[in-house]
Every structure is written in C-alpha cells, then in structure tokens.
N, C-alpha and C positions, 0 to 999 in steps of 0.2 A: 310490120312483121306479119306472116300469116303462117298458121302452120301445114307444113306438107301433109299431114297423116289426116289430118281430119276438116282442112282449108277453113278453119275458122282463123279473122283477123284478129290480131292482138295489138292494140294499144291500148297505154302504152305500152314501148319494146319492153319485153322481156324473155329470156333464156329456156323459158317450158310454157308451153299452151296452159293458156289456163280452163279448156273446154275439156282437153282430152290428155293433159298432163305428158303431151310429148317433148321430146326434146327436139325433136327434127324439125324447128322451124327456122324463115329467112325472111331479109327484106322482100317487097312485094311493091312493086309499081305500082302506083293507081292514078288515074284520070289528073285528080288536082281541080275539079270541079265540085262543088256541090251548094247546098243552100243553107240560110242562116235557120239556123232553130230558136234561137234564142239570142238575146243582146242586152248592154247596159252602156250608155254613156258617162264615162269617166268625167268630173271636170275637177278634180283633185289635181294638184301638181307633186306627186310621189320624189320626184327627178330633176332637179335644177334641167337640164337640159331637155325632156318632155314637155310638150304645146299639147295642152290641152283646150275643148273637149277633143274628147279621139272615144271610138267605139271599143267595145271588148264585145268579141262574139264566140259564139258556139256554133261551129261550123257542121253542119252530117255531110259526111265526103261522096259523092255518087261510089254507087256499086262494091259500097265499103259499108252493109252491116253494120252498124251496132257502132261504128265510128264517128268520134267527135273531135275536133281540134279547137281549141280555145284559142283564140288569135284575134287580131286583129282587122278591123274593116278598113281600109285605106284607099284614098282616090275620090272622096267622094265627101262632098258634108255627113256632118253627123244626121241632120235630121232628114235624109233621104237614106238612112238605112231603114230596112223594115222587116220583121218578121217573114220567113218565105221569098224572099230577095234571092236570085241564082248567082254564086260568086264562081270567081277563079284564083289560082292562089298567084302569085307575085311573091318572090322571093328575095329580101331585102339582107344583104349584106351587111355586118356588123363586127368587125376585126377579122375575124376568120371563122366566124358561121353566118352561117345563113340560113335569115326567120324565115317561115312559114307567113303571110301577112295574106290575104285576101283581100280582091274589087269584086266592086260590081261587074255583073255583066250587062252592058246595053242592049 
C-alpha cells in the first residue's frame, strides 16, 4: 500500500498512513526485486508436510523505503544463501493464495 497524500509505503496494509494519518491510500506495484538483509535456517519440522532445512528471510524490496517482507528463500541450498544476496520474488500458489517466496538472482 502506499499513501497518495504524502507517498510513504505502508506495510503492512493498512486503511490510514501511519506517517501522515491519511486515508487516501492504495495498492502500489513495486519491482518484486530486492536483497536479503537478514536470514536464519530453520531445520525444525513445525509441519508434517514441510522439508526442512529451508531459509526464512528478511527481504528490503528495491525502491520500496523502509520495506521488508519476511518470506522465504527458495531454488537454491540453504547454504548458498548469504546476507546481501540480490533476490526476485517467485510466487507459489497454495489453495487459492498466493505466497510471496523469493530466489536468487544469478
């Protein structure tokens, strides 16, 4: 979401900017690039159906301020993730949403 009045991003969505207390904000396309800030390799199995190890990361989205998306690293071994790694996002289907998952970019 970003708002119209004062175009700061907001994630997460929500119904009033939390910079300038508008209501006048919308969805907002952005790239769906950007690089890891931070990570941890899970090897817990939370999920009968989850393969672990599998990454969790903190994603900063390009040209998206103060934006982070916690998600997933996918496509790739665990131990070839690395801080500062450029991803792209890949969007994995699952009943009827669809996640947010990031790869590397070669």
């Amino acid at each position: 979401m970003r708002c119209r009045d004062c175009q700061a991003f907001i994630h997460p969505p929500r119904p009033v900017c939390r910079s300038c207390l508008s209501e006048n904000v919308a969805p907002e396309v952005v790239a769906g690039t950007g690089v890891v800030d931070t990570f941890t390799v899970n090897h817990q199995k939370w999920h009968p159906a989850a393969e672990v190890p599998y990454v969790i990361a903190r994603v900063a989205l390009d040209g998206v301020p103060g934006v982070y998306l916690t998600t997933n690293i996918v496509g790739c071994p665990v131990d070839e993730v690395d801080i500062g790694d450029r991803v792209r996002v890949r969007f994995e289907q699952q009943d009827d949403v669809y996640l947010p998952l990031f790869e590397k970019v070669v």
